[in-house]
N, C-alpha and C positions, 0 to 999 in steps of 0.2 A: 437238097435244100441248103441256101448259105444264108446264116442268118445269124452269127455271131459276132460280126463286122471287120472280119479277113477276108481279104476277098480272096477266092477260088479256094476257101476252107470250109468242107464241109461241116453243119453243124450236128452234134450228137449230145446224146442221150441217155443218160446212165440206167443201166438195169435196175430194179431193184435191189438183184446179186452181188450189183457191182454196188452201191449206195452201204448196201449190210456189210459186204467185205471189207469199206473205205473206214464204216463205221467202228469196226469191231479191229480194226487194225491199229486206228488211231487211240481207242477205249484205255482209259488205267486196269482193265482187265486181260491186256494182252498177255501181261508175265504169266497168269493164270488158265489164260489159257495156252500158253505154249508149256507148263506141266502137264497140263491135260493131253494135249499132244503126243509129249514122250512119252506120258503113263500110256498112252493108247496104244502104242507100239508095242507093250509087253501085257498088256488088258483088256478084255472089252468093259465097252461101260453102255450106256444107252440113253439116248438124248428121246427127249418124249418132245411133242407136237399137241397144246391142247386147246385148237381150233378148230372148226369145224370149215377154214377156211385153207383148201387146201395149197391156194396158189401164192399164198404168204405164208409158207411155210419155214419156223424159225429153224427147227431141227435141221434141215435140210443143209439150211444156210449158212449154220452153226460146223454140221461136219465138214461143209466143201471147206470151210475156211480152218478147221483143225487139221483138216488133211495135208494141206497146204504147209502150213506151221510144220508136219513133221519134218520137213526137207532142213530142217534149222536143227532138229534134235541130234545129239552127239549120238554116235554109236553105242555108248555105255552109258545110258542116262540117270545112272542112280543117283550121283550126286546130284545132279541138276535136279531130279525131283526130291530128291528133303532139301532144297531149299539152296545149296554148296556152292550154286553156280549157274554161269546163264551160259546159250550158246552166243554163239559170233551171228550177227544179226546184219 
């Protein structure tokens, strides 16, 4: 289907995955969650899901995109987590 007005460009469609991951990328809560990140590297924690809807699932959505983040955490994350320092982004 072309239907974005390029021609021989096909047109696409964003996941939902892809919508939440755009969302939560661009969010004033990204510093936050990239400590939740590194903390996750040396913790577990546990993200809850409270719908009865399984196919919009936040939890889900929430860890592909903290998983993701770890790839930015420093080796030695301590100072980054009380606050010391950010990684190179």
């Amino acid at each position: 289907m072309y239907g974005n007005g390029l021609k021989n460009t096909p047109m696409t469609t964003k996941s939902s995955a892809d919508v939440t991951h755009d969302c939560l990328s661009h969010s004033h809560y990204r510093a936050a969650l990239q400590r939740l990140a590194c903390a996750g590297m040396k913790e577990n924690f546990t993200l809850l899901h409270g719908s009865g809807d399984g196919d919009h699932n936040s939890a889900s959505a929430l860890r592909d995109f903290i998983n993701e983040l770890e790839a930015y955490c420093p080796p030695d994350s301590h100072n980054y987590l009380a606050g010391g320092g950010s990684p190179a982004l």
